[in-house]
C-alpha positions in Angstrom: 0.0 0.0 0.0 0.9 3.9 -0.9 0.1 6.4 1.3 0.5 10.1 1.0 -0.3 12.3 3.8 -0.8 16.0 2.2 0.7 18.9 3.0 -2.8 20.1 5.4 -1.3 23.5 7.3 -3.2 22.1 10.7 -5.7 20.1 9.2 -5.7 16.2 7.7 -5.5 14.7 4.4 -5.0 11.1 3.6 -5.2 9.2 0.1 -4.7 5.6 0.7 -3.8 3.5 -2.2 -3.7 0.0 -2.5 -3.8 -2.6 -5.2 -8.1 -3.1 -5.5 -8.7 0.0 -3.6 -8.1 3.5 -2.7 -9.6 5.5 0.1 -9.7 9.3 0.7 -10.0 10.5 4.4 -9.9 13.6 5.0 -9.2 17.1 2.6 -7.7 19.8 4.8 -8.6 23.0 3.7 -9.8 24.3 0.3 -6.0 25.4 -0.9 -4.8 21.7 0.1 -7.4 20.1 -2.4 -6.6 22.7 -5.3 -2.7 22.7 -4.7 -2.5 19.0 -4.1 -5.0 16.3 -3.9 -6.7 17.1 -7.3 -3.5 16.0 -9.2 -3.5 12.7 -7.8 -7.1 12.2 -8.5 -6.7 13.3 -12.0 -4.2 10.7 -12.5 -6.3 7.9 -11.1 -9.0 8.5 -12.6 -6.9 8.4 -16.2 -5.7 4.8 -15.0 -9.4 4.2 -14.5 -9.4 4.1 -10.8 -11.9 5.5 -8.5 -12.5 6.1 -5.0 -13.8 3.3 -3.5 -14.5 5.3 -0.1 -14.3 9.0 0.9 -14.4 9.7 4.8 -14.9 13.0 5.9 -14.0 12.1 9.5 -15.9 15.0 11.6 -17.3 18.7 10.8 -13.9 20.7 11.4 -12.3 23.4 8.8 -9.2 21.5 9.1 -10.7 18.5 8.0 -13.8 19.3 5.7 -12.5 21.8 3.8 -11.0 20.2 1.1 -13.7 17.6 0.5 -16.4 20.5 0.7 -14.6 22.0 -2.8 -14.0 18.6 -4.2 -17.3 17.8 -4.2 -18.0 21.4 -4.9 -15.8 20.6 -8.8 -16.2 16.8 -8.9 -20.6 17.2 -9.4 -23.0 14.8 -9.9 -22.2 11.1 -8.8 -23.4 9.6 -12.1 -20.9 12.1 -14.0 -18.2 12.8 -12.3 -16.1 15.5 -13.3 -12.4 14.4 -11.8 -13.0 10.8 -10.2 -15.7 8.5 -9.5 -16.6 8.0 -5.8 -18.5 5.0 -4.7 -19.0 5.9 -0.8 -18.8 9.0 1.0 -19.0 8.5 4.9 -20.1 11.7 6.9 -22.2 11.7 9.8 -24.4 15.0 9.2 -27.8 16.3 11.4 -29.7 13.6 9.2 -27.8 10.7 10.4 -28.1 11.7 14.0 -31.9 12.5 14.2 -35.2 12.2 12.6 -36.5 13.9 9.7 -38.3 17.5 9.9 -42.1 16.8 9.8 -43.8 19.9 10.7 -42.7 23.6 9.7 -40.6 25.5 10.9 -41.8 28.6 12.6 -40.3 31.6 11.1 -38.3 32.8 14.5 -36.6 29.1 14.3 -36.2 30.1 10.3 -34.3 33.0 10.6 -32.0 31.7 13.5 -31.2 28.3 11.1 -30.7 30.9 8.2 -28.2 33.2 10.2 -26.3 30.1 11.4 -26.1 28.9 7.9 -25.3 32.5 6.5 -21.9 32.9 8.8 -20.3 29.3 6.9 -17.7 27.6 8.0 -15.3 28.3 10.9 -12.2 28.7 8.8 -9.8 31.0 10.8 -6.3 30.1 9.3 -8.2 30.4 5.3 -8.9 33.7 6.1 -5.4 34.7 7.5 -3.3 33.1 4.5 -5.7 35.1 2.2 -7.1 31.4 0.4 -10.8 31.4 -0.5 -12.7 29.7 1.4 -16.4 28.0 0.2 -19.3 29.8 1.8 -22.1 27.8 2.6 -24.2 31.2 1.7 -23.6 29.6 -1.9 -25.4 26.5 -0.6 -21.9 24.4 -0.3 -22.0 22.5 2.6 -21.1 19.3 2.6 -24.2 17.4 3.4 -25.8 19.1 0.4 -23.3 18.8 -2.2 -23.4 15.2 -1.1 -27.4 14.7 -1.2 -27.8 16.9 -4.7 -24.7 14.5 -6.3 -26.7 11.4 -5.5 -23.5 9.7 -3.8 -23.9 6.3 -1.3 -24.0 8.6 1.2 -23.2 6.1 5.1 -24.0 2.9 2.7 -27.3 4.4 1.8 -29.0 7.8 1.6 -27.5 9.4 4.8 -29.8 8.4 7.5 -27.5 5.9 8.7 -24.8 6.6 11.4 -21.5 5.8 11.1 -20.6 4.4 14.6 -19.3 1.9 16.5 -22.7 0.2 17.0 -24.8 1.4 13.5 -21.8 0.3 11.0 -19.3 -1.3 12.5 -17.5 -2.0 9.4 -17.5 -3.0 5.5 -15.4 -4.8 3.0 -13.6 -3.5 0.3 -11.7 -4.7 -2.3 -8.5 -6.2 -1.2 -9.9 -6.2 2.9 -12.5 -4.1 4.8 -12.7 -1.0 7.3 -13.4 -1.2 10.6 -14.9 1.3 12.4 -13.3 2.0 16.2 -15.1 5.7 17.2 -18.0 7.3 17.2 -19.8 5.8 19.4 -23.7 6.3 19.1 -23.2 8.3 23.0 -20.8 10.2 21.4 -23.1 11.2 17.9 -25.9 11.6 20.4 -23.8 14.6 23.0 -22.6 16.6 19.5 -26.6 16.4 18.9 -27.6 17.6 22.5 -24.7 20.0 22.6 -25.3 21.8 19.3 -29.3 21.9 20.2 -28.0 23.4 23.3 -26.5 26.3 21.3 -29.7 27.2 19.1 -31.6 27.8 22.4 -29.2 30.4 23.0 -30.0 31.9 20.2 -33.7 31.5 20.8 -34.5 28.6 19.1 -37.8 27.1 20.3 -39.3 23.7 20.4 -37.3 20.5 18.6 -35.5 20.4 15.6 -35.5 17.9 13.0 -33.2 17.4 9.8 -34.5 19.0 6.5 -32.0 21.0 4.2 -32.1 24.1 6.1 -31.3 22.6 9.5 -28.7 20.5 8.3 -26.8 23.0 6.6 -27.0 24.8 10.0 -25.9 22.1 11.7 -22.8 21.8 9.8 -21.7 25.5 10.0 -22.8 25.8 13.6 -20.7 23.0 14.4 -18.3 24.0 12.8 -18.1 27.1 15.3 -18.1 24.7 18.4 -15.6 25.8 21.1 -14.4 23.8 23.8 -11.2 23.6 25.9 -9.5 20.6 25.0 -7.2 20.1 28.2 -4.0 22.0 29.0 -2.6 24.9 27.1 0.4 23.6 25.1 3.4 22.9 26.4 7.2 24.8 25.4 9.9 23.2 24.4 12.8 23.0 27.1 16.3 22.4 26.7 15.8 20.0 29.2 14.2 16.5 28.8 10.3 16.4 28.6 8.0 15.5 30.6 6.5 12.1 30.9 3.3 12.0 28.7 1.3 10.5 31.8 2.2 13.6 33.1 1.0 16.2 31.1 -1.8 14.2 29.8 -5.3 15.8 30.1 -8.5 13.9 28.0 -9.9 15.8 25.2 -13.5 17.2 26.0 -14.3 18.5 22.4 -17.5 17.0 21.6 -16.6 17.8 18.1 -13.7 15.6 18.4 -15.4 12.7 20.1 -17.7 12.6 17.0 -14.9 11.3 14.5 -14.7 8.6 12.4 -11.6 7.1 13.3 -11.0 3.5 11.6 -8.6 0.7 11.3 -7.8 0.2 7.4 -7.0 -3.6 6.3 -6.4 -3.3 2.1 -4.0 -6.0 0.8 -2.6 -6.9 3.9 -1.7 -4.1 5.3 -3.3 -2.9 8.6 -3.5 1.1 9.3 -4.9 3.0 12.3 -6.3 6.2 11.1 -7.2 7.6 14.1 -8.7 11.2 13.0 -9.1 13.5 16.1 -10.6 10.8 18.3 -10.3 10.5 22.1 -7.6 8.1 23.2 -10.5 6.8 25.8 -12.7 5.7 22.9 -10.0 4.3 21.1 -8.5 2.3 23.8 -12.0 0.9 24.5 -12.9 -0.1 20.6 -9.5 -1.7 20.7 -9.7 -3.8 23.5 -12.8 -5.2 22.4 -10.9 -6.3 18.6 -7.9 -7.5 20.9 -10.3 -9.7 22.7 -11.4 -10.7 19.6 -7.7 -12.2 18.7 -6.9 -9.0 16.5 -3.4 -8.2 17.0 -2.7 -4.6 17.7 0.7 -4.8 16.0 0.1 -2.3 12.6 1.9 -1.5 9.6 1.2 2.1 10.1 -0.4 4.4 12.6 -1.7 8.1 11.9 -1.5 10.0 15.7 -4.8 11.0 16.6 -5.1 15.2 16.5 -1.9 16.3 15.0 -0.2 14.8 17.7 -2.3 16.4 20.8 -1.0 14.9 24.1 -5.0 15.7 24.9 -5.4 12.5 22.3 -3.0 10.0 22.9 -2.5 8.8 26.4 0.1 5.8 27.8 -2.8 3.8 27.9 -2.9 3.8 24.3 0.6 3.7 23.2 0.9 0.7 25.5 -1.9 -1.3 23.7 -0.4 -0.6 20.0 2.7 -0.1 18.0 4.1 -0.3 14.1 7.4 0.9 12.2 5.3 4.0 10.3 3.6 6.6 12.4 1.7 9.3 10.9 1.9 13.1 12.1 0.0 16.0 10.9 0.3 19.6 11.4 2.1 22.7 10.8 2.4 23.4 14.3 0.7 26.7 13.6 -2.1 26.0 15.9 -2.0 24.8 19.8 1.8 23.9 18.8 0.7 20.8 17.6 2.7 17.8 17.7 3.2 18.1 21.5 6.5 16.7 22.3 5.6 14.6 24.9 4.1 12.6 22.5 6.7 12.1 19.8 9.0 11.0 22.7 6.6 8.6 24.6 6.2 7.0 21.2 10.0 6.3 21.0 10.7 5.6 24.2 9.1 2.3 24.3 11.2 -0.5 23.9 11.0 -2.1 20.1 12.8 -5.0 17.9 11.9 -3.1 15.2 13.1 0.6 13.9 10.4 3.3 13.6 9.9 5.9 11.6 7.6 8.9 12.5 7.0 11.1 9.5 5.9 14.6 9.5 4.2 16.8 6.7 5.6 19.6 8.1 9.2 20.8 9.7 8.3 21.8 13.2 10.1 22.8 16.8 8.8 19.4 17.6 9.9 17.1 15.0 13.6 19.3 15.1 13.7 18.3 18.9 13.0 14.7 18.1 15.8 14.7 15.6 18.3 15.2 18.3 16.6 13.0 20.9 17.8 9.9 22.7 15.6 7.5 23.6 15.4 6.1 27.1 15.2 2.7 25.9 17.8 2.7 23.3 15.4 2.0 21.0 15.9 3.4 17.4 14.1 5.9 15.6 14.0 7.7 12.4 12.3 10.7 11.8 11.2 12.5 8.3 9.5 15.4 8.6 8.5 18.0 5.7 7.4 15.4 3.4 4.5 14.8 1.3 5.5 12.2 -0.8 4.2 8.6 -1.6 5.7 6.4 1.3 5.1 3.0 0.5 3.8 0.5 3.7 4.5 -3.0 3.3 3.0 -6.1 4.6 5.1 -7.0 7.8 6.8 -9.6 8.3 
């Protein structure tokens, strides 16, 4: 298997190629589609390849962007204009509730309309000048996806991706599992963003028709929570142990991610999204009690290497050669450092590598770390090539 993890800024993108099948998870932000992604899928698509699956792991700029103007380009399912995609996973307001039946009163109206009108939460678009899509232009993502008549969640949208509603499906070549959401954690994003329209005055329920769900996305999109501590700074000194500085990720927004374990050909990848290390650790446990080893070929760190989203739980319960880290550092300092070093640390027969899509003050400390262990380490960062995964051995 080929993977190639895009150059993001702060955000993920993922296209996963392997010999029957190739998945895209993730688009980062508008500029990372048009600068990068759309090449590849050109050249697919002229080899006669298409997408067998598209995961748009949770409503986050970081994350959505890119898809949101691929989908924007790429039209109609039945005539696609780059690629064909035969399944697009995103969990959107008409997965998580039940359809709209009555109308809406107008106050309700106007407050799903101004929520729709302010788009996307897409701070670091505006700052570097790139042009965002507005959902004013009627661009969000659960549209796009319903007007293109895509498999939208292995049907027409209503269904959940979750732990419990779609635990999994085969592929070409192997199958997907599914290790978070969980429907508890699809069910809080629901309470907390109905939460938010009664601040703004919203009255009675609210069910999913186009209006609301376009509101959904862009309100959710705008969800703010503290995550755990502030980042940490670099010393001169060693770090501190990851146990502690570690602090769980409260982001409902987070919880609500698709993160999955990707079998194609062998080769066995945790893409972990922004999930909570609690909720992974707990999917796991149930596959390792199932006789799944939790030895991978690859692993992608969940939350651009947030020591809110990996805890030594986690890192204790899984390891492989190949980890996966994206950001920029450009926001919350991402990778924390504690993290890189806890991964490591840990004793290993096996060398690993930990590459990075972007040059940071973490991945140039980890360059010039020792490990406690003695264990050996290589580290690539400021790449965005293919890197091939092979089936271990």
């Amino acid at each position: 298997m080929n993977i190639r993890m895009y150059p993001a800024r702060n955000g993920d993108a993922f296209l996963l190629c392997a010999d029957r099948a190739t998945l895209l998870i993730d688009g980062g932000y508008s500029s990372t589609f048009d600068n990068y992604i759309v090449d590849d899928l050109r050249q697919l698509a002229s080899e006669g390849q298409a997408l067998e699956l598209v995961i748009n792991t949770h409503i986050d700029a970081d994350h959505i962007g890119g898809i949101l103007r691929f989908l924007s380009i790429n039209g109609a399912a039945a005539r696609p204009e780059i690629i064909q995609i035969k399944r697009i996973w995103h969990n959107s307001l008409r997965s998580l509730t039940a359809p709209q039946t009555e109308p809406v009163e107008h106050n309700n109206e106007i407050i799903l309309n101004t929520l729709t009108q302010r788009g996307y939460l897409t701070p670091n678009e505006e700052e570097q000048g790139a042009k965002a899509i507005s959902a004013r232009q009627g661009n969000t993502l659960a549209s796009l996806i319903h007007d293109g008549q895509y498999d939208w969640n292995e049907g027409d949208g209503l269904r959940r991706i979750s732990v419990e509603s779609m635990p999994g499906i085969n592929l070409p070549g192997g199958r997907v599992i599914v290790l978070t959401p969980s429907n508890t954690a699809l069910d809080t994003l629901l309470v907390f963003w109905q939460k938010s329209l009664r601040r703004f005055g919203f009255k009675g329920e609210v069910g999913a028709d186009t209006l609301a769900e376009d509101a959904f996305e862009c309100g959710v999109s705008h969800l703010q929570e503290a995550v755990g501590k502030p980042p940490s700074l670099i010393s001169a000194g060693r770090p501190k142990q990851l146990g502690e500085v570690y602090r769980p990720d409260t982001s409902v927004t987070n919880a609500s991610s698709i993160a999955t374990l990707v079998e194609l050909d062998g080769c066995r990848i945790l893409m972990l999204a922004d999930a909570p290390a609690e909720d992974i650790v707990h999917q796991l446990k149930i596959l390792q009690a199932e006789g799944c080893s939790l030895l991978f070929d690859a692993i992608k760190i969940s939350h651009h290497g947030s020591c809110n989203n990996t805890n030594p739980e986690l890192l204790g319960l899984v390891d492989a050669p190949v980890y996966f880290i994206s950001s920029d550092g450009s926001r919350h300092q991402h990778p924390d450092v504690e993290v890189l070093t806890a991964i490591v640390d840990r004793p290993a027969t096996f060398s690993r590598t930990l590459y990075f899509n972007y040059r940071t003050p973490s991945s140039d400390y980890l360059q010039h770390y020792t490990t406690i262990t003695g264990a050996p380490f290589n580290v690539e960062a400021g790449t965005s090539c293919w890197i091939e995964i092979g089936k271990r051995q």
